[in-house]
C-alpha positions as CSV (number, residue, x, y, z in Angstrom):
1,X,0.0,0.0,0.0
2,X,2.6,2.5,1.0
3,X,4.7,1.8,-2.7
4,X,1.5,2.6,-4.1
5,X,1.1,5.8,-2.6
6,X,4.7,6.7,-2.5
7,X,4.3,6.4,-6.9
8,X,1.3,8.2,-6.7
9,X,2.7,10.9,-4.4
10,X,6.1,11.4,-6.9
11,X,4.0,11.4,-10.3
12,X,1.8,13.9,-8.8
13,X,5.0,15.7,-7.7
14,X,6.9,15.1,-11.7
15,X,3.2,16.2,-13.2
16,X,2.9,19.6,-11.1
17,X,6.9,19.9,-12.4
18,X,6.0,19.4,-15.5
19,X,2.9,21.6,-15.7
20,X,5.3,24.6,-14.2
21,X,7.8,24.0,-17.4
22,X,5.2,24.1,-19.7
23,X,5.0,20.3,-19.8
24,X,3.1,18.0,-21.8
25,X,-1.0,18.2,-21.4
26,X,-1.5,14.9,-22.3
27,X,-0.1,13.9,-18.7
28,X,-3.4,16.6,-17.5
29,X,-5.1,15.0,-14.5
30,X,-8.7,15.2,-14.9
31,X,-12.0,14.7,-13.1
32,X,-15.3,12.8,-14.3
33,X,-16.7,16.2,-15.2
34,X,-13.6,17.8,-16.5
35,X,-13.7,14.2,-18.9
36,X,-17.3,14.1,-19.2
37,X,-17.1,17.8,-20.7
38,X,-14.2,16.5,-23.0
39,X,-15.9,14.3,-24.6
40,X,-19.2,16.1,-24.5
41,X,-21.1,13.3,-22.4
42,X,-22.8,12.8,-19.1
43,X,-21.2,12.1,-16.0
44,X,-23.2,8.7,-15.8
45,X,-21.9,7.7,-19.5
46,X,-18.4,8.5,-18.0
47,X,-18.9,6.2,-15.1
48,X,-20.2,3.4,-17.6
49,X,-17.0,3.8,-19.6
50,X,-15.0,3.0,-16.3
51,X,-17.1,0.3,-15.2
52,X,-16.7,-1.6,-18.6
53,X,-12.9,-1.3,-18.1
54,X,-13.0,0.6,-21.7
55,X,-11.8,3.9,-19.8
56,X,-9.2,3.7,-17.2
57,X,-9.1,5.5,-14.0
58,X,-7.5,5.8,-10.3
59,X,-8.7,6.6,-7.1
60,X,-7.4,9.1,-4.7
61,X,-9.2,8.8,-1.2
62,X,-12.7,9.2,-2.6
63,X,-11.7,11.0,-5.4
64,X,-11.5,9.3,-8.9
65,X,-8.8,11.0,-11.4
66,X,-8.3,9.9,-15.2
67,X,-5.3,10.6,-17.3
68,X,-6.1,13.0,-20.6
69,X,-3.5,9.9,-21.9
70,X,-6.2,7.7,-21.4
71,X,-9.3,9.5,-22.6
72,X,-7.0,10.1,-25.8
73,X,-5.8,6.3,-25.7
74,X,-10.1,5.7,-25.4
75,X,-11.2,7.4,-28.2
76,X,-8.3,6.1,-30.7
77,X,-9.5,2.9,-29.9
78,X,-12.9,3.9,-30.6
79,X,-11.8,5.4,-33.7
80,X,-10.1,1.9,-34.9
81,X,-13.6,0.3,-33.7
82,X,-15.4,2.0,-36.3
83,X,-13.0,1.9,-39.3
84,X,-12.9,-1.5,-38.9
């Protein structure tokens, strides 16, 4: 539990680095709402997506955070879905 925390604590730490450099968006931490918006959804559709496993997500306390890397990872795969 404590290794877990400990990586969470120093990629929070490398991301608000990052973020003061100008750094990359696509390492953004976002909400359910924040992602929700993104992708011009509802919350609920959000919470599906995780649910399924097709939209990847972490907790923090009580609080659930998604990568922008994942919602962009998400929607390429849903773009190959539909070519194919």
């Amino acid at each position: 539990m404590k290794e877990g925390f400990l990586c969470l604590i120093t990629f929070l730490i490398k991301h608000r680095e990052s973020r003061k450099e100008g750094g990359n968006m696509a390492d953004e931490v976002m909400t359910i709402p924040e992602v929700a918006e993104y992708l011009k959804v509802t919350r609920q559709t959000v919470h599906r997506l995780m649910k399924s496993g097709k939209l990847k997500a972490f907790k923090i306390g009580r609080s659930t955070r998604i990568l922008r890397t994942e919602v962009e990872k998400f929607i390429e795969e849903r773009m190959k879905a539909d070519e194919g």
